[in-house]
C-alpha positions as CSV (number, residue, x, y, z in Angstrom):
1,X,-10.5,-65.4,4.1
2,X,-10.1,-66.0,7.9
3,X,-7.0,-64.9,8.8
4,X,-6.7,-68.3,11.0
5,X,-5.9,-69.5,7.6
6,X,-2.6,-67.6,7.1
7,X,0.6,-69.5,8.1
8,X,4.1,-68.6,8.3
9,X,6.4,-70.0,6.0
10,X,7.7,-73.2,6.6
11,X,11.0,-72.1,6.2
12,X,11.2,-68.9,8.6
13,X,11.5,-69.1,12.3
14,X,11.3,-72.5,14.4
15,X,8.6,-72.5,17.1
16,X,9.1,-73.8,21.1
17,X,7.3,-77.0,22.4
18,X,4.3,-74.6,23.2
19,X,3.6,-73.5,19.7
20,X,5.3,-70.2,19.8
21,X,7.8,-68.9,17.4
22,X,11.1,-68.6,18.5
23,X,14.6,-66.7,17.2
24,X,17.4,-68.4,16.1
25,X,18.7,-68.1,19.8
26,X,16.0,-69.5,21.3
27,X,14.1,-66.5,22.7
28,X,10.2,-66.9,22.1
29,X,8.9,-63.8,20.4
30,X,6.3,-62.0,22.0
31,X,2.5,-63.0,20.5
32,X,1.8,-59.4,21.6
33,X,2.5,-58.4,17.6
34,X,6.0,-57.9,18.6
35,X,8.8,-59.4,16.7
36,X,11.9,-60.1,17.3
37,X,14.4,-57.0,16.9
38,X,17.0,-56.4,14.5
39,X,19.7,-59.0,14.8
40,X,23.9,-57.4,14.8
41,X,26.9,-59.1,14.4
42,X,30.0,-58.3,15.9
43,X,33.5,-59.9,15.0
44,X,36.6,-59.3,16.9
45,X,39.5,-60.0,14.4
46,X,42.1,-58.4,16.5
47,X,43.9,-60.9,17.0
48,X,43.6,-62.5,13.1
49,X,40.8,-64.4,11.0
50,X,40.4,-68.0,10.0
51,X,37.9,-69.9,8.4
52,X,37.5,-72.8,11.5
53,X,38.0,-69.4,13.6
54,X,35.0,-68.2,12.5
55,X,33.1,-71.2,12.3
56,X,33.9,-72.0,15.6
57,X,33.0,-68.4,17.0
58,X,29.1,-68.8,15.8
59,X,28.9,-72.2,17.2
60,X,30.1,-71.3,20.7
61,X,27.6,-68.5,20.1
62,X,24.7,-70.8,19.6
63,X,24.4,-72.6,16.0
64,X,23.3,-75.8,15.5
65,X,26.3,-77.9,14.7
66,X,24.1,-80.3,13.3
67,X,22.5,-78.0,10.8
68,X,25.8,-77.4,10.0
69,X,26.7,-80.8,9.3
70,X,23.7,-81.7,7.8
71,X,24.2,-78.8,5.3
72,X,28.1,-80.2,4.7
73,X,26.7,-83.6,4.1
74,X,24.8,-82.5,1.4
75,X,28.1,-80.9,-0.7
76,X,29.1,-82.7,-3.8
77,X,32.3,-83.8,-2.3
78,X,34.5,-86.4,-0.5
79,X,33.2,-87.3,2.9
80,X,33.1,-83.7,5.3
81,X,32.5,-83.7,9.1
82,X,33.0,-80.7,11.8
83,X,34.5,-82.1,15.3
84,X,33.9,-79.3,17.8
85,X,36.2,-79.5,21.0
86,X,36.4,-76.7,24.3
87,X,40.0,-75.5,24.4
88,X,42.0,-73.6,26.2
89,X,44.0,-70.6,24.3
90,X,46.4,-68.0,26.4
91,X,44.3,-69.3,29.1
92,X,41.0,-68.3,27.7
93,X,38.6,-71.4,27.1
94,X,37.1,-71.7,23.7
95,X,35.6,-73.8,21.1
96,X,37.6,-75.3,18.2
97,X,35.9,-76.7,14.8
98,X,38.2,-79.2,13.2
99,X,37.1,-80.0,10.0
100,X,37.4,-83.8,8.7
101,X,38.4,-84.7,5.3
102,X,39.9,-87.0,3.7
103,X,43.2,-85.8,1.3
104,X,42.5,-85.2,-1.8
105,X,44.4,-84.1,-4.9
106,X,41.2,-82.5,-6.4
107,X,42.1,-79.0,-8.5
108,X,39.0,-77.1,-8.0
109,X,38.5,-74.0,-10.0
110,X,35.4,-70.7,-9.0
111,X,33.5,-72.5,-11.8
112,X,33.9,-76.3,-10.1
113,X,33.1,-74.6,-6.9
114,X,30.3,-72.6,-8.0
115,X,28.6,-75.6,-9.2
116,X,28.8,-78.1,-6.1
117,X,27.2,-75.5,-3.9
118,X,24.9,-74.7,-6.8
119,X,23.6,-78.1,-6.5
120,X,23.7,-78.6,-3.0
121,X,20.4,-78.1,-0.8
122,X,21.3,-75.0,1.0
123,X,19.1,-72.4,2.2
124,X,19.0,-70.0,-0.8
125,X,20.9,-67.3,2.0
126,X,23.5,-69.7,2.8
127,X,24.1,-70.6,-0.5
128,X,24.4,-67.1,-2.1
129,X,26.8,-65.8,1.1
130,X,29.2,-69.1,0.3
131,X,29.0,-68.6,-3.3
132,X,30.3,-64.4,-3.1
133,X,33.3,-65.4,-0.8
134,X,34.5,-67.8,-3.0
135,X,33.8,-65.7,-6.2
136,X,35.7,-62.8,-4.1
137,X,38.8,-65.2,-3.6
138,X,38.7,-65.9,-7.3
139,X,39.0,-62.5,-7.9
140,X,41.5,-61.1,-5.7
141,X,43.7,-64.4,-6.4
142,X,43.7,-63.9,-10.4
143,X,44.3,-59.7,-9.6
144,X,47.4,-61.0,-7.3
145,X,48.5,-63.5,-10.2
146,X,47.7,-61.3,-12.8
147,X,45.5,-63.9,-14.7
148,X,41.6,-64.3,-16.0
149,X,39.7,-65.4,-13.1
150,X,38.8,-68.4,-14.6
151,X,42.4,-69.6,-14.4
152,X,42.5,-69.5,-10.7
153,X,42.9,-73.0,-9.3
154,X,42.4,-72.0,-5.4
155,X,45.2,-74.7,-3.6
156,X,44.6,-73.9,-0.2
157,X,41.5,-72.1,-0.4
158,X,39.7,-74.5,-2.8
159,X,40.6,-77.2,-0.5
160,X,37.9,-79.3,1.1
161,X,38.6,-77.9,4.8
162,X,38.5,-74.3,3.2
163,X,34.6,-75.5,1.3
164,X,33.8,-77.1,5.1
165,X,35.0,-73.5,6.3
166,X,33.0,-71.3,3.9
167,X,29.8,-73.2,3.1
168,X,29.8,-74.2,7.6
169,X,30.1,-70.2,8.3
170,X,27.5,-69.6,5.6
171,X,25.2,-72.5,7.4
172,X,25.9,-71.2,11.0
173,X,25.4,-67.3,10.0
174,X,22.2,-68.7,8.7
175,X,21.1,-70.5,11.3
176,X,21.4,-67.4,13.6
177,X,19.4,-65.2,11.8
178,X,22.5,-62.7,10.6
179,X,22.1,-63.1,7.2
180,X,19.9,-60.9,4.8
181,X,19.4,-57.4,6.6
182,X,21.2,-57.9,9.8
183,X,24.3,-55.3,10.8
184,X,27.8,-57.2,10.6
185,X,30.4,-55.0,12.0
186,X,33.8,-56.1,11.9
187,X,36.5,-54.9,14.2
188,X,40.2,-53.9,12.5
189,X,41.5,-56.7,11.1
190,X,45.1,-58.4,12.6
191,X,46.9,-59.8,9.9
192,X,50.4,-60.9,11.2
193,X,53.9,-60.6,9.5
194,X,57.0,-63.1,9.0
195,X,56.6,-65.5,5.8
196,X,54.2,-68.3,5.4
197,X,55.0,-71.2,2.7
198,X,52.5,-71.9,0.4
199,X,51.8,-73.6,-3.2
200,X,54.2,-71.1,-5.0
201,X,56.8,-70.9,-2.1
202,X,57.4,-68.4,0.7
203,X,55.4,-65.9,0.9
204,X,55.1,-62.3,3.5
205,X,52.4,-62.0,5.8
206,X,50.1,-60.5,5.2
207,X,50.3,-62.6,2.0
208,X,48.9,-60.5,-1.5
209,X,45.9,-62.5,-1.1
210,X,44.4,-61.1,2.6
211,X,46.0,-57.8,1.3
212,X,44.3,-57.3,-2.0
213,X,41.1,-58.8,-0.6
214,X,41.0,-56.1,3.0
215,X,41.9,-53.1,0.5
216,X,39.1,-54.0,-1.8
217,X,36.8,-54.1,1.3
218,X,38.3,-51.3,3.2
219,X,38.8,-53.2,5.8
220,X,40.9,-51.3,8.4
221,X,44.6,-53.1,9.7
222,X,45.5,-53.7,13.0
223,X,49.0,-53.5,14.5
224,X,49.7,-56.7,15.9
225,X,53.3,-58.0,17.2
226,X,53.1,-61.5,16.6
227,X,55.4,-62.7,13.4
228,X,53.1,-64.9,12.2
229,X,50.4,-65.5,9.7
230,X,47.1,-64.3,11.5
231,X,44.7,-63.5,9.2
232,X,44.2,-66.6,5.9
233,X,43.2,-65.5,2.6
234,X,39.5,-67.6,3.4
235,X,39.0,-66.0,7.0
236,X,39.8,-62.4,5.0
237,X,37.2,-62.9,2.1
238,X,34.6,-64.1,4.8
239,X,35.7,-61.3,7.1
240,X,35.0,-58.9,3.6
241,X,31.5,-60.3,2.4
242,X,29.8,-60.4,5.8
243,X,30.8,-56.9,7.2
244,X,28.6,-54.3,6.6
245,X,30.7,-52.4,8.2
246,X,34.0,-51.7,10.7
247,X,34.6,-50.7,13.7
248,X,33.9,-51.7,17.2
249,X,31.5,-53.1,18.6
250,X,28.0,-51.8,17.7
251,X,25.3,-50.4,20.1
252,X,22.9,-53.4,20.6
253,X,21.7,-55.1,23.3
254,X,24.0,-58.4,23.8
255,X,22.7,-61.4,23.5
256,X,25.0,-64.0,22.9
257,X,28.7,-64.4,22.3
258,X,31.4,-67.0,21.1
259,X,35.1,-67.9,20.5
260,X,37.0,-69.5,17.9
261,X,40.3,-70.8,18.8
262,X,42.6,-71.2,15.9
263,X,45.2,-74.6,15.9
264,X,48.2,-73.0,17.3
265,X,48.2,-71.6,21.1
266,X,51.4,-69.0,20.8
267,X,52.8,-67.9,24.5
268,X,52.3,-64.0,23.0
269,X,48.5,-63.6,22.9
270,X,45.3,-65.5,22.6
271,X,44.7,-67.1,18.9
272,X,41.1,-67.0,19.1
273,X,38.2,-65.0,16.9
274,X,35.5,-64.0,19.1
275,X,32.3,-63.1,17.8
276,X,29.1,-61.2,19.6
277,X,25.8,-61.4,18.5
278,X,23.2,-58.4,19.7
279,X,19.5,-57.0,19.4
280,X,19.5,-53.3,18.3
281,X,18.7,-51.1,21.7
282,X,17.5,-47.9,19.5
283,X,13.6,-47.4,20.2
284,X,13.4,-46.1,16.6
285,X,12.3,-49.3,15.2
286,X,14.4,-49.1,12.0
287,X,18.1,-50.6,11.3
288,X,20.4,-47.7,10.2
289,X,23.7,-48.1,8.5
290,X,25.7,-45.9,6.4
291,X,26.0,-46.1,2.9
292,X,27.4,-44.9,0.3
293,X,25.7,-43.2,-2.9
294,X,27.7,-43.3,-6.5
295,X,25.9,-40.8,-9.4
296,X,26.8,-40.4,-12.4
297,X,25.0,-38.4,-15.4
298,X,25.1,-40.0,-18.8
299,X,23.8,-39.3,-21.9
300,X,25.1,-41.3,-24.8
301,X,24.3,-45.1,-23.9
302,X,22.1,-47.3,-25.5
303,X,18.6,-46.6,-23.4
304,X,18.2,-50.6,-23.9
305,X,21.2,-51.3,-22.0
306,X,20.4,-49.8,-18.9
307,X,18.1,-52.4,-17.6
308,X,21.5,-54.9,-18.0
309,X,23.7,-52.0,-16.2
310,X,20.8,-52.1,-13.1
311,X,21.1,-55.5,-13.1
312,X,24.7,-55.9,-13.0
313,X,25.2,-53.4,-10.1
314,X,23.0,-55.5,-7.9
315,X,24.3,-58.4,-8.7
316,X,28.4,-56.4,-8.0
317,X,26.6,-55.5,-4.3
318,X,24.3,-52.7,-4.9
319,X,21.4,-52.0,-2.1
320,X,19.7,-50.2,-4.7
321,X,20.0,-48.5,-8.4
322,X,17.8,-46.5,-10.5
323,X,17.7,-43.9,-13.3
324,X,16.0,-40.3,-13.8
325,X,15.6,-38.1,-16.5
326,X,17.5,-35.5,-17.0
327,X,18.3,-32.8,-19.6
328,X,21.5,-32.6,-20.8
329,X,23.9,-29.5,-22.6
330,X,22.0,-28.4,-25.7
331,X,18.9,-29.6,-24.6
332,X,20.4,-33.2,-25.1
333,X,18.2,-35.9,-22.9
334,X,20.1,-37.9,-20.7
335,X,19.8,-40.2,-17.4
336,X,21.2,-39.6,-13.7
337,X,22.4,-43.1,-12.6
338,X,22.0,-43.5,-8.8
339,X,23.4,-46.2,-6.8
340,X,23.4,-47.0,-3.2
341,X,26.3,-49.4,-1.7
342,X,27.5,-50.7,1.1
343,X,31.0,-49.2,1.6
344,X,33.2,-52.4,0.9
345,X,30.9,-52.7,-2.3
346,X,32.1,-49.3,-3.3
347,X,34.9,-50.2,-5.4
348,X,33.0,-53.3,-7.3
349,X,30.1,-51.3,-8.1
350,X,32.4,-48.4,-9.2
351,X,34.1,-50.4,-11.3
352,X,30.7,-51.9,-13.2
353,X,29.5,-48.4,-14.0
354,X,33.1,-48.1,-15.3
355,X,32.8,-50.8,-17.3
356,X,29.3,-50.9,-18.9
357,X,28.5,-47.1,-19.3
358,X,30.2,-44.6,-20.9
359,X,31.0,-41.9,-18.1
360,X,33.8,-40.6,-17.5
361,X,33.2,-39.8,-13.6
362,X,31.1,-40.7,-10.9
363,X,30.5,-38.8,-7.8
364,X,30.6,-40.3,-4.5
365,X,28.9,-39.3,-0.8
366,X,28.6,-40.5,2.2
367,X,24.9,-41.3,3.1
368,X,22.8,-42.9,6.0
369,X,19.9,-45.7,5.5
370,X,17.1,-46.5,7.8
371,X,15.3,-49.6,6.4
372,X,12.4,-51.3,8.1
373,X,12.8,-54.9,9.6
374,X,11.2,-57.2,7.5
375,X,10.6,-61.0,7.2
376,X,8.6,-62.7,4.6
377,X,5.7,-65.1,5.2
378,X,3.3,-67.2,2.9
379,X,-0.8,-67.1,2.8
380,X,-2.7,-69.4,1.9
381,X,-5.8,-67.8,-0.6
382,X,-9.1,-69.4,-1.2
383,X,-8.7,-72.3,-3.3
384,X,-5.3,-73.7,-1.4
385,X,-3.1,-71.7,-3.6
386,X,0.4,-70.3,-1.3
387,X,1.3,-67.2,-1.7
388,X,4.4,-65.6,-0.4
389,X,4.6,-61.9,1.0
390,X,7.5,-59.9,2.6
391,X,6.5,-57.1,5.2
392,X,8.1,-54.3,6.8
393,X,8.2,-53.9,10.3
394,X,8.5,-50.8,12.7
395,X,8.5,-51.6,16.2
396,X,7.0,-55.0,15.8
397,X,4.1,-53.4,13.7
398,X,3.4,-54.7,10.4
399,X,3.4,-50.9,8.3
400,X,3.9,-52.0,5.0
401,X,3.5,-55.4,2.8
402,X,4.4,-56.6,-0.9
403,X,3.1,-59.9,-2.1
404,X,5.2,-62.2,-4.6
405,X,3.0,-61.5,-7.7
406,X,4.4,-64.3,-9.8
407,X,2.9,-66.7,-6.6
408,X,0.3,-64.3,-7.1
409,X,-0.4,-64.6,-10.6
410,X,-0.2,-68.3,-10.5
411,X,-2.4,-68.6,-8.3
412,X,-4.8,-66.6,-10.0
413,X,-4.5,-68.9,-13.2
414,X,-4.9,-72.2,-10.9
415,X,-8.4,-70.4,-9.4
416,X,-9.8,-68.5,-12.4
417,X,-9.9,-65.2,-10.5
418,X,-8.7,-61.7,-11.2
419,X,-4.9,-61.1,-10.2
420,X,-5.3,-58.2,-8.5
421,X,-8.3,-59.6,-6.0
422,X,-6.0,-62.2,-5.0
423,X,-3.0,-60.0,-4.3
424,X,-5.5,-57.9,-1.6
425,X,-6.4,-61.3,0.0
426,X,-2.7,-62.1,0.6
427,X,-1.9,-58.7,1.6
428,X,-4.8,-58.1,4.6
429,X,-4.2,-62.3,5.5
430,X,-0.3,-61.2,5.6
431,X,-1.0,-58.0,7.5
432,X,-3.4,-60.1,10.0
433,X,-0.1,-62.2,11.0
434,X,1.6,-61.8,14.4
């Protein structure tokens, strides 16, 4: 086909009024076969987390408060709306989001939740992001309260402002291109101290929520001296399923930055969240991060389970898993279980191989990644079928490219032609694609 024919996907990046594509910040990308660089996150929780915090941070940092609204409008619930206001916190200016919403004595449960953002329209990213902070508040609430998590009504964090908080964050991250396989890095995390009431009463600061929900992460603490409540048990679980990491801030090439101001403006220090949002400034052309590798060796488990036990790891937060041969003690075959995680994963996928294999032991090492950029576009194949292909990039070069072959295979059956000639057609149209 001509390659004139190939498109990019309607739902990838936006283009300026001249026809060129642009990032989610509004840079055009070059039409020199360069593409945009690796996107990175940076939060500064140093001085606490909180849902509007965050939310408020990636809209002074550039995203569309409308797409966020939009996106809000579409939830399954009473009436939601996002007023943004400047501010002024210790004397620092900065953006507030206050979230809308009418009261509402709804008792939402994970499984009530699960299915309004199920059936929202959300951008599949969006949507999956929202739905594994609110699945991780589940689970750190019913560990704190010692009950199934299906028990867990959230009272403050199943509220509507805490939905506005999570599913707006997941739109904004979204809309600024720091989902998928960008770096989050996330500083050490303030948390407070004093008491804070809640549904069951008075409770410490940091309350067992934000704690159980950091320590599963990893997340580092921060000293702080104010006696208050800094960090929420919603901004903590956001804080947790972004980061890919923690630390300071990143080497990158700054492009953009925002502040969050929370609703209180102590005398002590500055309540705000500010968040920075950089290009990586490595000429290796590949996004590094460090990871961490779990094996195990096994050689009593049902070999038709372990298809179910890959699955389940990559659904608990696994970048990878996959099985080798092996031979065992008297010449017993068995299987070496790899898996690759991101380190505040560790824990969750340790606990699945726990749980659905029957080792003993795992063994645990620190390991660096270097993954290609990617992005995924769709190709259009003689006879008008579309058919989606993700590519990796190095330095803006196209080096490597994979189409969908069930978009592949259905088109196939539409046209009458071999499989196989039209998954070389979408590859070289794919590969042909600035």
């Amino acid at each position: 086909m001509n390659p004139s024919e190939a498109h990019v996907h309607s739902s990838g990046e936006p283009v300026s009024p001249s026809g060129e594509p642009v990032g989610s910040l509004g840079e055009p990308v070059g039409s020199s076969g360069g593409t945009r660089p690796a996107r990175t996150l940076w939060v500064d929780a140093g001085n606490g987390a909180a849902g509007d915090m965050l939310l408020a941070a990636l809209l002074d940092a550039g995203a569309d408060p409308e797409a966020v609204r939009a996106g809000l409008r579409g939830l399954a619930v009473e009436p939601i709306d996002v007023e943004v206001t400047q501010v002024r916190r210790h004397g620092l200016r900065a953006l507030h989001a206050d979230v809308r919403a009418p009261r509402s004595d709804v008792s939402r449960n994970l499984a009530d939740v699960t299915a309004i953002l199920t059936a929202a329209t959300l951008p599949d990213e969006a949507r999956e992001f929202a739905l594994a902070v609110f699945e991780r508040l589940a689970r750190a609430e019913a560990r704190v309260h010692g009950v199934a998590v299906s028990e867990i009504h959230f009272h403050e964090v199943g509220a509507l402002d805490a939905i506005a908080d999570v599913t707006g964050c997941a739109l904004a991250l979204h809309d600024l291109g720091l989902l998928g396989s960008a770096a989050r890095v996330v500083s050490p995390v303030a948390a407070g101290s004093g008491t804070v009431r809640a549904a069951h009463g008075p409770l410490p600061v940091p309350v067992p929520a934000v704690l159980e929900l950091l320590t599963e992460a990893g997340a580092p603490l921060r000293a702080h001296p104010a006696a208050m409540e800094l960090c929420t048990p919603t901004g903590a679980a956001l804080l947790a399923t972004l980061a890919t990491g923690w630390g300071p801030a990143p080497d990158c090439v700054p492009r953009a930055t925002g502040t969050g101001a929370g609703r209180a403006d102590p005398e002590g220090h500055p309540n705000v969240l500010r968040v920075l949002i950089g290009e990586s400034a490595g000429a290796s052309g590949w996004a590094t991060a460090e990871m961490r590798r779990v094996d195990t060796t096994v050689d009593d488990l049902d070999p038709r389970l372990w298809p179910d036990v890959l699955e389940a790891l990559r659904s608990a937060g696994a970048a990878d898993a996959w099985c080798a041969p092996a031979l065992m003690r008297k010449g017993r075959p068995g299987q070496v279980l790899s898996v690759l995680v991101p380190p505040d994963r560790l824990d969750a996928v340790c606990r699945v191989v726990f749980e659905q294999t029957t080792t003993l032991g795992v063994r645990v090492s620190s390991v660096e990644r270097r993954s290609l950029h990617r992005d995924q576009v769709a190709v259009t194949v003689a006879g008008g079928a579309v058919v989606a292909v993700k590519r990796g990039l190095l330095g803006g070069r196209v080096v490597t490219a994979q189409a969908e072959y069930d978009d592949a295979r259905a088109a196939a059956e539409r046209t009458g032609r071999p499989v196989r000639d039209v998954l070389a057609e979408a590859l070289t149209a794919a590969r042909a694609l600035p």
